[in-house]
N, C-alpha and C positions, 0 to 999 in steps of 0.2 A: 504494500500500500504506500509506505513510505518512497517506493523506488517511482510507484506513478504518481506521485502527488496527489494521492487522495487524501484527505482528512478523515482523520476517526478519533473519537475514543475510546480509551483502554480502560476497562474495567478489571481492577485488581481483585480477582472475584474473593481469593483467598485472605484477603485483609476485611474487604467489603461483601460480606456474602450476598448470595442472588435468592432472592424470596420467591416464591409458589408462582407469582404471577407472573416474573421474568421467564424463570424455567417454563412455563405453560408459551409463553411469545418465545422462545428459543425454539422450541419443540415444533412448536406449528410452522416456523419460519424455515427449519430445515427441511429437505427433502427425504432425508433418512426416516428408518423408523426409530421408535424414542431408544429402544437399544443401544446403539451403537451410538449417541452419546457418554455412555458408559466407557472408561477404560476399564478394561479386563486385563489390568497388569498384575506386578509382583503381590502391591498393596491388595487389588480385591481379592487375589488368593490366598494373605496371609489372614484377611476375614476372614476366610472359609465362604466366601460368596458364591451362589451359581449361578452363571448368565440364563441360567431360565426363568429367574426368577424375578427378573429384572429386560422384562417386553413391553410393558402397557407403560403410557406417560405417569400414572399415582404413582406406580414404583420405581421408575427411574427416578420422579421428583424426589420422592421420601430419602430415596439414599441420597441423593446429591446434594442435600440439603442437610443429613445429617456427615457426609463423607463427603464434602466439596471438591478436594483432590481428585476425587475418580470422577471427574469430568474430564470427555474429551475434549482437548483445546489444539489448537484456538479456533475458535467461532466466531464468524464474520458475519453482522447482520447489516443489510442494508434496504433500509424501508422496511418491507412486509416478508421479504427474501432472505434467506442465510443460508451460512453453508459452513461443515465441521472444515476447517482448513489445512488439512493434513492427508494428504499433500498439499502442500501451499497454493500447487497450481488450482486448487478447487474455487478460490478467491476470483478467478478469472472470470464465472460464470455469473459472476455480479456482478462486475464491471463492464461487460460490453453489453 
């Protein structure tokens, strides 16, 4: 974003947590399903977490909001539209 001079802001979500309503506009904004906002790294294995358990938006929200970390980042929203940005090239499909 920086490289095409788009303007944004960065929300530090981990300092500033993201409330039920955000995450409901992150969700709807992406094209994914609410899973795969999830990361499924080291951290949700050392829960004992199971990615089946975590499909429907209440239970992605509920974790993500108690486990802020296991969001996938970064998340680009622009207007009504987002995209998980990882790969970074996904950010593309905003801007043109």
């Amino acid at each position: 974003m920086r490289e095409r001079e788009v303007e944004f802001d960065l929300i530090e979500y981990l300092k500033d947590p993201i409330d039920r309503a955000t995450f409901i506009q992150i969700l709807r904004a992406i094209p994914n399903s609410p899973g795969e906002l999830v990361r499924k790294d080291k951290r949700f294995k050392e829960l004992g977490l199971d990615p089946d358990d975590y499909l429907t938006e209440d239970a992605v929200i509920a974790l993500l909001i108690e486990h802020p970390a296991l969001m996938e980042r970064p998340v680009v929203l622009r207007g009504a539209r987002g995209v998980i940005a990882r790969p970074s090239e996904n950010i593309l499909t905003l801007l043109n």
